[in-house]
PyMOL Python script that loads the backbone (N, CA, C, O; Angstrom):
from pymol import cmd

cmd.read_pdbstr("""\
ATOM      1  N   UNK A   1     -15.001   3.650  -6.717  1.00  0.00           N
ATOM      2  CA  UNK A   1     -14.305   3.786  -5.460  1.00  0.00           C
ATOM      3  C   UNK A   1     -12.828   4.046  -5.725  1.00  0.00           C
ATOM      4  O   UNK A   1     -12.158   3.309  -6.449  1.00  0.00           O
ATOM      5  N   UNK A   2     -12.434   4.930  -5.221  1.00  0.00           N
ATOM      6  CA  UNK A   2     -10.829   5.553  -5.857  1.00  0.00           C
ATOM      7  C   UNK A   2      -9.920   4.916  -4.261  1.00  0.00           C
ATOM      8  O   UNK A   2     -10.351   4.821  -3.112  1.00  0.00           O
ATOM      9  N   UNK A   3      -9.185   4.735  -4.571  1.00  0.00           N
ATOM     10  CA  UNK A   3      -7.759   4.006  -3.786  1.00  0.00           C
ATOM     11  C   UNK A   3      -6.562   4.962  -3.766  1.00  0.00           C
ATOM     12  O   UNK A   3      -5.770   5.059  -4.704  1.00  0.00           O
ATOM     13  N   UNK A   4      -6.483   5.727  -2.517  1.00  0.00           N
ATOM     14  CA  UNK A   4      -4.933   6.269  -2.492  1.00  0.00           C
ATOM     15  C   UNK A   4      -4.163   6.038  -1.533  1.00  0.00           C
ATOM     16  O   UNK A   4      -4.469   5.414  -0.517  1.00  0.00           O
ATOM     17  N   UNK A   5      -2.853   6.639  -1.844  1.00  0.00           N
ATOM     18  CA  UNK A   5      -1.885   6.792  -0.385  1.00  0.00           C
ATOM     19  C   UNK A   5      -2.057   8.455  -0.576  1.00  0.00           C
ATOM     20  O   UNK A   5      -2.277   9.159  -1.562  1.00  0.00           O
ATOM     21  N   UNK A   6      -1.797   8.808   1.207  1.00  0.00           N
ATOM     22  CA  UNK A   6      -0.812  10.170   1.157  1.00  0.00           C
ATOM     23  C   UNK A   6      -0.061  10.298   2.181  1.00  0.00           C
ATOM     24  O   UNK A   6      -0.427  10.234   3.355  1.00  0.00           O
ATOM     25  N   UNK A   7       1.156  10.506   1.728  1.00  0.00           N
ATOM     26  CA  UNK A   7       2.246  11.009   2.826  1.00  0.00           C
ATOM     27  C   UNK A   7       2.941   9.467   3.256  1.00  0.00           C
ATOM     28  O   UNK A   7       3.479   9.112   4.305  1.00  0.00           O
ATOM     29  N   UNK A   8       2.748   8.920   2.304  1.00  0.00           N
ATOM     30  CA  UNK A   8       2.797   7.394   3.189  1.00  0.00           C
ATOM     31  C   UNK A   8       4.755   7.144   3.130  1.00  0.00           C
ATOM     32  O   UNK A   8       5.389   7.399   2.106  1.00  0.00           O
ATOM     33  N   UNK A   9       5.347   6.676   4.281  1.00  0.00           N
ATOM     34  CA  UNK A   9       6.276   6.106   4.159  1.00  0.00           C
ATOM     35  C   UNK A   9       6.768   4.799   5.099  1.00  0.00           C
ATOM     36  O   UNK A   9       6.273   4.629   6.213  1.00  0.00           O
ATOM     37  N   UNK A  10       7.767   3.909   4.558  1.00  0.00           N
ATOM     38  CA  UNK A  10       8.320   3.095   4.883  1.00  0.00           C
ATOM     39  C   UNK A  10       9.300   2.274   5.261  1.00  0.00           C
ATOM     40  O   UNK A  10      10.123   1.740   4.517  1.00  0.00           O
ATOM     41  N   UNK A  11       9.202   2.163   6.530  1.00  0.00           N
ATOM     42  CA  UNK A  11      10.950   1.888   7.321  1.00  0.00           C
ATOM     43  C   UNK A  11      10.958   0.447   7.118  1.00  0.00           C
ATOM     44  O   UNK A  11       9.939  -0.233   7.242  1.00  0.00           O
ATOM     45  N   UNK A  12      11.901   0.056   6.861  1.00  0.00           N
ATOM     46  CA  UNK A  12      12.501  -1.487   7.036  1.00  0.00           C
ATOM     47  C   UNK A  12      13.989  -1.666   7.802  1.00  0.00           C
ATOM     48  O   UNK A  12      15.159  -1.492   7.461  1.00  0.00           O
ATOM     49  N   UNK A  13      13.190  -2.180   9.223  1.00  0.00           N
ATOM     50  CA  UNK A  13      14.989  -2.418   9.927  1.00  0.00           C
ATOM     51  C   UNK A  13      15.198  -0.590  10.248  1.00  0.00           C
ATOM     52  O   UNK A  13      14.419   0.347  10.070  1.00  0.00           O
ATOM     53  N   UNK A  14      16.099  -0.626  10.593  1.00  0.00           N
ATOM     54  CA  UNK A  14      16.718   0.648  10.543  1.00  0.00           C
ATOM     55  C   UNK A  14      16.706   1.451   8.765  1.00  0.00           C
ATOM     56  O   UNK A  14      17.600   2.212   8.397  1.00  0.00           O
ATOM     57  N   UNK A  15      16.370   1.340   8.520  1.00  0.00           N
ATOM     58  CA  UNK A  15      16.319   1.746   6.411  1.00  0.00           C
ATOM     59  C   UNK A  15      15.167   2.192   6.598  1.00  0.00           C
ATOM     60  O   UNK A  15      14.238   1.473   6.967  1.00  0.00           O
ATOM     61  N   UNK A  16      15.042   3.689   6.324  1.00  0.00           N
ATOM     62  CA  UNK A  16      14.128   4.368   5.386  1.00  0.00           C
ATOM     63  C   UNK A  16      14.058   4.178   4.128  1.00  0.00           C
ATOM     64  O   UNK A  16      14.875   4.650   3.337  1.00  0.00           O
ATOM     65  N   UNK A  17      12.968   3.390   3.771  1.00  0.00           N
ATOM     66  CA  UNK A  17      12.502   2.339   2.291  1.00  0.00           C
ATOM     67  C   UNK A  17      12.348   3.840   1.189  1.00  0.00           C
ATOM     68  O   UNK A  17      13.172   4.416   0.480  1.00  0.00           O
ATOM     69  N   UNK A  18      11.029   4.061   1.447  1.00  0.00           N
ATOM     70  CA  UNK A  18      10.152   5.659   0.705  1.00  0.00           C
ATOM     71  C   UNK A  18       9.849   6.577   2.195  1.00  0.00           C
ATOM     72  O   UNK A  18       9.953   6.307   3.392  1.00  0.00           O
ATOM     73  N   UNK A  19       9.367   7.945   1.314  1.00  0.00           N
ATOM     74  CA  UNK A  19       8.750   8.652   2.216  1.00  0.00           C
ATOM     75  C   UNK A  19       8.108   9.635   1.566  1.00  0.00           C
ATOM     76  O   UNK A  19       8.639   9.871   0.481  1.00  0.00           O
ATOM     77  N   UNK A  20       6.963  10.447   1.862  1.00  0.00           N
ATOM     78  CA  UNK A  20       6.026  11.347   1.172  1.00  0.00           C
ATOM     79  C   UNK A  20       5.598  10.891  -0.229  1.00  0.00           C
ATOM     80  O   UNK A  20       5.752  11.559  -1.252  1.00  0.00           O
ATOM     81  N   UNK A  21       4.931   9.434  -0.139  1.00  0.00           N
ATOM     82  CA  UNK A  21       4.646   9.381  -1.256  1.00  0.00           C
ATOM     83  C   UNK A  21       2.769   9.480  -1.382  1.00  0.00           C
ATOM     84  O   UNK A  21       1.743   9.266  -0.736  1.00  0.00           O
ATOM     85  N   UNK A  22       3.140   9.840  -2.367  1.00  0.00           N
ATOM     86  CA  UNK A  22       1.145  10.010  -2.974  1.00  0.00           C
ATOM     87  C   UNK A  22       0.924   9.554  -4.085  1.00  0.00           C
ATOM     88  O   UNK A  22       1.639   9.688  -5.077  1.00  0.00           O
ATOM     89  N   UNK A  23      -0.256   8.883  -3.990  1.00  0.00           N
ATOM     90  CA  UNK A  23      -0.704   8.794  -5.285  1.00  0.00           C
ATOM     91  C   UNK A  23      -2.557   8.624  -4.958  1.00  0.00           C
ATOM     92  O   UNK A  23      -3.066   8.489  -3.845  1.00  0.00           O
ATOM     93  N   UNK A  24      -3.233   8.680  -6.200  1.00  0.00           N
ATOM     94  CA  UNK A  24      -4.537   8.072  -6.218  1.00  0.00           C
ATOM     95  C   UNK A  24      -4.882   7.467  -7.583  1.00  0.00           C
ATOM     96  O   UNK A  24      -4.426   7.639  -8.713  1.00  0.00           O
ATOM     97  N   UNK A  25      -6.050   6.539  -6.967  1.00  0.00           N
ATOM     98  CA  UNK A  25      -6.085   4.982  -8.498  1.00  0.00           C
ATOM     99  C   UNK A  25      -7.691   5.571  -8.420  1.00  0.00           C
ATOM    100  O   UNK A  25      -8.259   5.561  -7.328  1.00  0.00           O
ATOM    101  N   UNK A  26      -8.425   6.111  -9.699  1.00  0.00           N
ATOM    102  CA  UNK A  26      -9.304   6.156  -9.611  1.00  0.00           C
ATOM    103  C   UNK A  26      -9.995   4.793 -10.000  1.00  0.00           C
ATOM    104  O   UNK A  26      -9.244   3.852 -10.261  1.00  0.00           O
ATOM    105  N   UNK A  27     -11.333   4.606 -10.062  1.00  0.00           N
ATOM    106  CA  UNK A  27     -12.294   3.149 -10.467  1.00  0.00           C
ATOM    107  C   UNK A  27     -11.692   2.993 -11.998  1.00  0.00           C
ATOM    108  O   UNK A  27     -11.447   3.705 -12.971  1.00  0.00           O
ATOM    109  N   UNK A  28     -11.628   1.925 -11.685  1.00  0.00           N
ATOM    110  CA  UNK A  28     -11.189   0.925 -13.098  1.00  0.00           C
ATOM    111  C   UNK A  28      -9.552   1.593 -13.663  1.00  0.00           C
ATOM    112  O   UNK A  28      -8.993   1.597 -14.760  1.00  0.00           O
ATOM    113  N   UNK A  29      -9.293   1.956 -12.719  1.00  0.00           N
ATOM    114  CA  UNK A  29      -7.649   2.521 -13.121  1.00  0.00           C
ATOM    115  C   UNK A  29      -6.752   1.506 -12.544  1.00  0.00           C
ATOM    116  O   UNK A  29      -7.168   0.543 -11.899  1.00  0.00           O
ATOM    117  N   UNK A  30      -5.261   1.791 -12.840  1.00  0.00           N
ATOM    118  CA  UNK A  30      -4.353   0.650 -12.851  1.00  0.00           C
ATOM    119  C   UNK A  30      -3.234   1.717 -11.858  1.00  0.00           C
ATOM    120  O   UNK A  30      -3.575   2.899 -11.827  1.00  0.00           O
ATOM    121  N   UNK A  31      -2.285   1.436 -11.277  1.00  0.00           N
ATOM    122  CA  UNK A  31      -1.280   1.989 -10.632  1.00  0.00           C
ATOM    123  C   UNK A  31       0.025   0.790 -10.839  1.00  0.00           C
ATOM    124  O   UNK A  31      -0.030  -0.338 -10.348  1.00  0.00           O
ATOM    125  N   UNK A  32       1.032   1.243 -11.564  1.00  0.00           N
ATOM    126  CA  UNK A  32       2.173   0.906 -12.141  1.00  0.00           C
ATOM    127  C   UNK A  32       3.103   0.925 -10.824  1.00  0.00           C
ATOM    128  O   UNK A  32       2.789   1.811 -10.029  1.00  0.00           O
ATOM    129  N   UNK A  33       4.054   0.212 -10.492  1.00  0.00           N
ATOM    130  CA  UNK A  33       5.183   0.149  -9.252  1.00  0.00           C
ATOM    131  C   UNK A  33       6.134  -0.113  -9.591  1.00  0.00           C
ATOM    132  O   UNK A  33       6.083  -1.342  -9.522  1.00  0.00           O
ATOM    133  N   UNK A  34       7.320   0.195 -10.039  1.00  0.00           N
ATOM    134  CA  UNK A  34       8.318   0.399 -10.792  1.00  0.00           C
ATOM    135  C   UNK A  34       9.666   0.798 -10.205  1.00  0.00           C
ATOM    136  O   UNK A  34       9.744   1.925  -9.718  1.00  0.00           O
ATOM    137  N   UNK A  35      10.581   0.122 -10.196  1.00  0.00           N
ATOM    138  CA  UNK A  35      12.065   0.342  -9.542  1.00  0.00           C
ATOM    139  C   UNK A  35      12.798  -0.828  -9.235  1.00  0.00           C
ATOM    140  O   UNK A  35      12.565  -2.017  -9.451  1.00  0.00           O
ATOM    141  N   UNK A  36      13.511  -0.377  -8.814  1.00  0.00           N
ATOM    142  CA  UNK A  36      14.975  -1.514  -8.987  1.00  0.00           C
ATOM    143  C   UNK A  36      14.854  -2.134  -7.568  1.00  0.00           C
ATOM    144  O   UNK A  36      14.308  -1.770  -6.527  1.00  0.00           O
ATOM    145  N   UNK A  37      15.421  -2.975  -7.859  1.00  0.00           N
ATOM    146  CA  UNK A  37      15.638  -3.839  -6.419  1.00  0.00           C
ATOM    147  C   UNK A  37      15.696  -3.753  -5.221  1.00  0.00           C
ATOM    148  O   UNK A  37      16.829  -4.076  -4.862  1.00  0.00           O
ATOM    149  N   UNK A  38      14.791  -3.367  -4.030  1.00  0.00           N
ATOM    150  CA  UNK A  38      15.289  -3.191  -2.866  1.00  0.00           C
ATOM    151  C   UNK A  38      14.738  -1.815  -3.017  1.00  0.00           C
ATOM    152  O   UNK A  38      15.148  -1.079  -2.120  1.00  0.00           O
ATOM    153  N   UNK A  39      13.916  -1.215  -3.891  1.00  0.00           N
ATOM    154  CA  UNK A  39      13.155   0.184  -3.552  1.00  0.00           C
ATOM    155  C   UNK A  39      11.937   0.248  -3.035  1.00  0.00           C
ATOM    156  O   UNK A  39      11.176   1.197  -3.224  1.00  0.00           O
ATOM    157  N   UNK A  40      11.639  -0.893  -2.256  1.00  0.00           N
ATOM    158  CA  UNK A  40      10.476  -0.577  -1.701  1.00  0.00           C
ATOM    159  C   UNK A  40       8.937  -1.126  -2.582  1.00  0.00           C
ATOM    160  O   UNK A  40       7.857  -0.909  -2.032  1.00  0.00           O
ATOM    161  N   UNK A  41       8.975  -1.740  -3.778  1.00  0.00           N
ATOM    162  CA  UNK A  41       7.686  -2.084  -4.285  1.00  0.00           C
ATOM    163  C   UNK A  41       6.501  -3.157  -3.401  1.00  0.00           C
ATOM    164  O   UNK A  41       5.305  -2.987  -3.164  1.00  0.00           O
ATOM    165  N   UNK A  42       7.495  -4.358  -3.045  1.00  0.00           N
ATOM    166  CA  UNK A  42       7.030  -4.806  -2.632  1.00  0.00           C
ATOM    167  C   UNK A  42       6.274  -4.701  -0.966  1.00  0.00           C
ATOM    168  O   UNK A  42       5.317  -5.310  -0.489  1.00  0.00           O
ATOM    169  N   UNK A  43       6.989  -3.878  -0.512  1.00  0.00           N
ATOM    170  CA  UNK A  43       6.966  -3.217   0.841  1.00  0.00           C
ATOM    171  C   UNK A  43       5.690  -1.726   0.736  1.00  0.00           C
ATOM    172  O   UNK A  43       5.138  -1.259   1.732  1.00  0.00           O
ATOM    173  N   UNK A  44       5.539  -1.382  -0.249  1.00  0.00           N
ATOM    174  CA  UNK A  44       4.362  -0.717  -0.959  1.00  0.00           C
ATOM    175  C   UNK A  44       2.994  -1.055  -0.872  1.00  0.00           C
ATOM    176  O   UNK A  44       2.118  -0.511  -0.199  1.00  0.00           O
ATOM    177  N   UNK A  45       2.920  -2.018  -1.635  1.00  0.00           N
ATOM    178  CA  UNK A  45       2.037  -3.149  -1.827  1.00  0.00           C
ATOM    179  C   UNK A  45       1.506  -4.112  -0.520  1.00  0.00           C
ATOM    180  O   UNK A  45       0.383  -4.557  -0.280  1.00  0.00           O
ATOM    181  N   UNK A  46       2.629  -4.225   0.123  1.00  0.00           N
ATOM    182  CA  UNK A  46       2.088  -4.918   1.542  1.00  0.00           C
ATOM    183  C   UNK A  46       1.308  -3.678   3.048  1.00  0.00           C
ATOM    184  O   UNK A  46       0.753  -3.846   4.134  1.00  0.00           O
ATOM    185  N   UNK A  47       1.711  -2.591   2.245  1.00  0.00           N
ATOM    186  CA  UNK A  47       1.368  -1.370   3.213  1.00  0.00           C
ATOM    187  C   UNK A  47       0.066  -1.300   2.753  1.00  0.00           C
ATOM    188  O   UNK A  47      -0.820  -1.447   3.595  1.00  0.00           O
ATOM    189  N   UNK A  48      -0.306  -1.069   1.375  1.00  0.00           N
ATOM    190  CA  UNK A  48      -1.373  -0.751   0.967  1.00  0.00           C
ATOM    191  C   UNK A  48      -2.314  -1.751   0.711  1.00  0.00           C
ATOM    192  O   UNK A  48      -3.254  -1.413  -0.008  1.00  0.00           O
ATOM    193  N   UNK A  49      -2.284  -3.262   1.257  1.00  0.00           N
ATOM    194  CA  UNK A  49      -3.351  -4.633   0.915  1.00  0.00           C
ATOM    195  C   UNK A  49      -3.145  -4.289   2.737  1.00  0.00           C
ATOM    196  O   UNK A  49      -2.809  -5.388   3.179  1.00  0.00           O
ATOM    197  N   UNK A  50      -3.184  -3.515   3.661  1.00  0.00           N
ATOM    198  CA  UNK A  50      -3.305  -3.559   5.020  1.00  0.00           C
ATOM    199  C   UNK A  50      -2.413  -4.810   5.650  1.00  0.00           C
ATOM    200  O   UNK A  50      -2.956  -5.309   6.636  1.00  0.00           O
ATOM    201  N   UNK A  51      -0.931  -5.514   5.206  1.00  0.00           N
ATOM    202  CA  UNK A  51      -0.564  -6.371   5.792  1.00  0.00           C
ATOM    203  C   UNK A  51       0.656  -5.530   6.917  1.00  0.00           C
ATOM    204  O   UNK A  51       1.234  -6.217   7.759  1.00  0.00           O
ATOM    205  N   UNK A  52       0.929  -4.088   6.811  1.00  0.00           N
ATOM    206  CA  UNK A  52       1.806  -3.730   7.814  1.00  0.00           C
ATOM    207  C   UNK A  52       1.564  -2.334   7.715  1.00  0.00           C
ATOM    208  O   UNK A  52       1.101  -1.820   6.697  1.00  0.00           O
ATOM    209  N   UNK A  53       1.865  -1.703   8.747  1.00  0.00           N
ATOM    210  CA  UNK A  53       1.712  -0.273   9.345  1.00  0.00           C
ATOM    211  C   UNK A  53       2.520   0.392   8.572  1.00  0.00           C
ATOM    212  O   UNK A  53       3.656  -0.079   8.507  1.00  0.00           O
ATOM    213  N   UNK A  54       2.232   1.692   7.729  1.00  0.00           N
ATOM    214  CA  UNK A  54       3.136   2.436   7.692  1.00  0.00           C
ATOM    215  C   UNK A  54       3.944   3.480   8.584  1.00  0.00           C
ATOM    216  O   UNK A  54       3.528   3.739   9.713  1.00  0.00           O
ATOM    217  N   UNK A  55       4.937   3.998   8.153  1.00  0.00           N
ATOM    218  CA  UNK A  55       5.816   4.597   9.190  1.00  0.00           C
ATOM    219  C   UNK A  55       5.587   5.732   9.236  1.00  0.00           C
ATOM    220  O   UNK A  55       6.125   6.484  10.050  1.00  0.00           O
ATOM    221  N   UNK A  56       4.761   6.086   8.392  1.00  0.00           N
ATOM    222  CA  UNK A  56       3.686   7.119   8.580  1.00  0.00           C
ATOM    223  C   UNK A  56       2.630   7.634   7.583  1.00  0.00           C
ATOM    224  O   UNK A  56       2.757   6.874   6.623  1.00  0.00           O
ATOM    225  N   UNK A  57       1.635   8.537   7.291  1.00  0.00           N
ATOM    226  CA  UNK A  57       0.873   8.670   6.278  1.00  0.00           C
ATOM    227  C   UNK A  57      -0.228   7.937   6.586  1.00  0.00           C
ATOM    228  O   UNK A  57      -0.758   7.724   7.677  1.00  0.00           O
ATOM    229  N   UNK A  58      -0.589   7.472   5.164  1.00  0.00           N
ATOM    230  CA  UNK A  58      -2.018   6.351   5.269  1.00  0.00           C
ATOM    231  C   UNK A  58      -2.975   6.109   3.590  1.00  0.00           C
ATOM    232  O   UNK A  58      -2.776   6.423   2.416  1.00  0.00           O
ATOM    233  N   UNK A  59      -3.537   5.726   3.999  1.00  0.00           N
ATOM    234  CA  UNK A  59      -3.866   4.806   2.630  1.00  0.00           C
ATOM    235  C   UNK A  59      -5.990   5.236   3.305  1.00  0.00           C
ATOM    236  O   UNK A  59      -6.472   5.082   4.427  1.00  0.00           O
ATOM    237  N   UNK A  60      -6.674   5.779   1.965  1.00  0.00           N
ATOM    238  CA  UNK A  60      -7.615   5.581   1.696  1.00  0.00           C
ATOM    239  C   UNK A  60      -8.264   5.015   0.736  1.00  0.00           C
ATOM    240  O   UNK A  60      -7.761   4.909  -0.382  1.00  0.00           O
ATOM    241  N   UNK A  61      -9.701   4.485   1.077  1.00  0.00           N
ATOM    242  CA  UNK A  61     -10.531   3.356   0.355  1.00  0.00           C
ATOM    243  C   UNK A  61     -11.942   4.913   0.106  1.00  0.00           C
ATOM    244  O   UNK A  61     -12.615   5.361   1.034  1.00  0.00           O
ATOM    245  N   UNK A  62     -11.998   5.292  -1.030  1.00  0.00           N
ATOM    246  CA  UNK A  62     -13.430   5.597  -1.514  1.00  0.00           C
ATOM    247  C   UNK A  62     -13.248   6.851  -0.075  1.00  0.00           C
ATOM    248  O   UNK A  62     -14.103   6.876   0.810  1.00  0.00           O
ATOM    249  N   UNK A  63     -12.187   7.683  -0.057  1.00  0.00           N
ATOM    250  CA  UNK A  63     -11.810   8.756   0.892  1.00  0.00           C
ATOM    251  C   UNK A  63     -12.156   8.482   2.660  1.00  0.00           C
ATOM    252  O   UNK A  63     -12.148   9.358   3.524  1.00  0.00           O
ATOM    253  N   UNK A  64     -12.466   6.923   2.869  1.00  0.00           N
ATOM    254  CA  UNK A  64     -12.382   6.600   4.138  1.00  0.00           C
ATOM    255  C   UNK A  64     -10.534   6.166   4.707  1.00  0.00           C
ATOM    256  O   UNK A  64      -9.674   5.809   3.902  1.00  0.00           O
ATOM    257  N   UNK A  65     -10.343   6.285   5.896  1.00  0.00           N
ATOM    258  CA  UNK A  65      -8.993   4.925   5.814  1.00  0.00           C
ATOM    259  C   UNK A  65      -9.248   3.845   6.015  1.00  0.00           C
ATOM    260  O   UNK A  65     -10.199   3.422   6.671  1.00  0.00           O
ATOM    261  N   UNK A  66      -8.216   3.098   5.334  1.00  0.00           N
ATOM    262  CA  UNK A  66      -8.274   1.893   5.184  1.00  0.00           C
ATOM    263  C   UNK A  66      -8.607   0.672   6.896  1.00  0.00           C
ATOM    264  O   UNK A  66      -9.159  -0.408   7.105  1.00  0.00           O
ATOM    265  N   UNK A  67      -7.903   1.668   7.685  1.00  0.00           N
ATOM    266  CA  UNK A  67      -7.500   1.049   9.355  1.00  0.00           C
ATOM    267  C   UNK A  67      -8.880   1.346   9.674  1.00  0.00           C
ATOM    268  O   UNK A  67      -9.030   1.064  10.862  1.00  0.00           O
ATOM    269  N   UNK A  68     -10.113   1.844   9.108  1.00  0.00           N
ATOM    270  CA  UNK A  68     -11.022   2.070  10.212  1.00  0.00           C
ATOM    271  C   UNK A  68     -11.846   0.769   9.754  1.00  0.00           C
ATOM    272  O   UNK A  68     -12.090  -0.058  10.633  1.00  0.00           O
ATOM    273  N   UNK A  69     -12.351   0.494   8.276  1.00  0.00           N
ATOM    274  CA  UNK A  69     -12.630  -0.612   7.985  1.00  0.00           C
ATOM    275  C   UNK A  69     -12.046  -1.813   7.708  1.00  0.00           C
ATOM    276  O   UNK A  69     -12.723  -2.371   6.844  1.00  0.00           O
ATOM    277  N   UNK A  70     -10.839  -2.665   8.126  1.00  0.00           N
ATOM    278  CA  UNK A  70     -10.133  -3.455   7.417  1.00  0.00           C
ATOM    279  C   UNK A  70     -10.743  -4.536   6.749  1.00  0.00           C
ATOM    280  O   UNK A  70     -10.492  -4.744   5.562  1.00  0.00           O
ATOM    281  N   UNK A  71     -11.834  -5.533   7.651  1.00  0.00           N
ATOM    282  CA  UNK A  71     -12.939  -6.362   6.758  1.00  0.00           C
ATOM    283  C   UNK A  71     -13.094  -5.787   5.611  1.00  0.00           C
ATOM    284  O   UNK A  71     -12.575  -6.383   4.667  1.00  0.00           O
ATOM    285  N   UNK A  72     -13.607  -4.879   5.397  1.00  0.00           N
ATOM    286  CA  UNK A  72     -13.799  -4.448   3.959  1.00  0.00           C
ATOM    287  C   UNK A  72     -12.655  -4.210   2.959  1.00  0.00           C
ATOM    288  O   UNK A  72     -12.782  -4.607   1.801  1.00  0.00           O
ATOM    289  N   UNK A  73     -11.901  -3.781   3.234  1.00  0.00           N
ATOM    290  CA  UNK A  73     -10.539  -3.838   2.722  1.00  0.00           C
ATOM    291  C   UNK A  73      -9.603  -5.561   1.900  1.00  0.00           C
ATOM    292  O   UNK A  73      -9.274  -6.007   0.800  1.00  0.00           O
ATOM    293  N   UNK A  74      -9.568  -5.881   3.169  1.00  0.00           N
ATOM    294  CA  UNK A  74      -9.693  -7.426   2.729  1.00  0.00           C
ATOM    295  C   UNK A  74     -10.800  -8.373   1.751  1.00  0.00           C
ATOM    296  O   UNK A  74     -10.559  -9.316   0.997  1.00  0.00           O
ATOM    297  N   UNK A  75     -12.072  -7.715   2.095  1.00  0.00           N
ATOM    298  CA  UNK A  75     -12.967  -8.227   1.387  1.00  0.00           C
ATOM    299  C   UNK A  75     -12.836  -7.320  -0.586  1.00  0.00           C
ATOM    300  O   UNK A  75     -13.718  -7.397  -1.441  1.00  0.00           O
ATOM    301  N   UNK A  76     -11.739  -6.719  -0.704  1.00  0.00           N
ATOM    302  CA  UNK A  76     -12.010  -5.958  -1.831  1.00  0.00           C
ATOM    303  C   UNK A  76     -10.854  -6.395  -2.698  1.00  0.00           C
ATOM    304  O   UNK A  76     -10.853  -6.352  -3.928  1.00  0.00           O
ATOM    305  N   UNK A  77      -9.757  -6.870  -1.840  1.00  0.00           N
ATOM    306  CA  UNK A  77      -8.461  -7.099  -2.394  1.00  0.00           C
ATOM    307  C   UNK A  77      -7.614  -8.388  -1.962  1.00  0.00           C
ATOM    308  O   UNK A  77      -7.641  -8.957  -0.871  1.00  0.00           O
ATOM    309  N   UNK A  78      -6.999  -8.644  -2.879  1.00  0.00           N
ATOM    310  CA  UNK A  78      -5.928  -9.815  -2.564  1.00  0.00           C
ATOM    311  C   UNK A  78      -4.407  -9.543  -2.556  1.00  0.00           C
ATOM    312  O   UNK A  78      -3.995  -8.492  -3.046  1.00  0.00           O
ATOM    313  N   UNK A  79      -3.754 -10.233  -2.145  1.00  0.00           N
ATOM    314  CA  UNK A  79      -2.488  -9.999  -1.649  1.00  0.00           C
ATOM    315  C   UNK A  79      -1.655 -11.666  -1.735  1.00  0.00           C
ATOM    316  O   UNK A  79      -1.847 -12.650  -1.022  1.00  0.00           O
ATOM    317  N   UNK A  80      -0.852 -11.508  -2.713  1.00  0.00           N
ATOM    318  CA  UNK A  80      -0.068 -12.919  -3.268  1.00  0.00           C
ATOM    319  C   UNK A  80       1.099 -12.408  -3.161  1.00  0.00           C
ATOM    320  O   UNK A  80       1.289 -11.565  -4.038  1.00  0.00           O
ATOM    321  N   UNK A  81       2.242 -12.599  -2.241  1.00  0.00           N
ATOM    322  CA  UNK A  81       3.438 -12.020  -2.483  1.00  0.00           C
ATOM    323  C   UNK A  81       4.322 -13.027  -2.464  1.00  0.00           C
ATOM    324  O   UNK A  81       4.056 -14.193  -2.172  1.00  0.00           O
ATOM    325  N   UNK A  82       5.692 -12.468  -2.865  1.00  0.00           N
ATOM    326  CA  UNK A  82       6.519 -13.663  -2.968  1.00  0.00           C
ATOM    327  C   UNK A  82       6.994 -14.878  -2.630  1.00  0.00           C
ATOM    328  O   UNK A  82       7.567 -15.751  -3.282  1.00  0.00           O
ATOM    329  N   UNK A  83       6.630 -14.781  -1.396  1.00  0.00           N
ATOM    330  CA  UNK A  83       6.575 -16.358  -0.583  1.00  0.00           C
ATOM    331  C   UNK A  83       5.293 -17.225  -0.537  1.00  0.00           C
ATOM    332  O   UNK A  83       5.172 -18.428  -0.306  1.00  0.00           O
ATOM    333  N   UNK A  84       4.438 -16.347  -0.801  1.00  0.00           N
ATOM    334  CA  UNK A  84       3.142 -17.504  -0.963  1.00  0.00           C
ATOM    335  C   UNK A  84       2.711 -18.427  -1.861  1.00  0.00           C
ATOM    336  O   UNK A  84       2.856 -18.257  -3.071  1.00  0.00           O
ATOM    337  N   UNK A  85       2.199 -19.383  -1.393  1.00  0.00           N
ATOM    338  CA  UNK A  85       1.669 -20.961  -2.355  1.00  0.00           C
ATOM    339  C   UNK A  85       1.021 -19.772  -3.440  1.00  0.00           C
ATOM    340  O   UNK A  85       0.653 -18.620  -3.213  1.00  0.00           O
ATOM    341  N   UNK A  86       1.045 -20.436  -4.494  1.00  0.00           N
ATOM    342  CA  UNK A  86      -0.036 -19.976  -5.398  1.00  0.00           C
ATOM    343  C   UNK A  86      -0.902 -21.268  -6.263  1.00  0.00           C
ATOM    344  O   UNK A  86      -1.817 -20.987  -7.037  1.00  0.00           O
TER     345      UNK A  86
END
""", "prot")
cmd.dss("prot")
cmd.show_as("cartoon", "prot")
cmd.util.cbc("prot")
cmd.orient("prot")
């Protein structure tokens, strides 16, 4: 089951975070997130575990979107971000 974004971008506040970004994670592949402070990784990551809307684009699961199934989505992935108990 391959995992992508396309076109995906992200506003925070008035701040355009990213925009037109793409990528795809095929099965048993890894996707690297990389940048400096305040570029958006973590705001990435919360777009793509379905915890917030992007500002535009979209994110597919196995070439479905992610928004049509979210149960399943959730049921495939976890999401630990910086404020949470661990």
């Amino acid at each position: 089951m391959s995992f992508a974004g396309h076109s995906v971008a992200c506003v925070r506040g008035e701040r355009l975070v990213f925009e037109n970004l793409d990528f795809s994670v095929a099965p048993g592949g890894a996707l690297v997130v990389m940048g400096p402070n305040g570029s958006g990784k973590t705001s990435l990551l919360r777009l793509a575990a379905g915890r917030a809307a992007p500002a535009a684009g979209g994110f597919t699961w196995d070439g479905e979107p992610i928004s049509v199934t979210p149960e399943a989505l959730n049921a495939r992935t976890a999401f630990v971000g910086l404020l949470d108990a661990v």
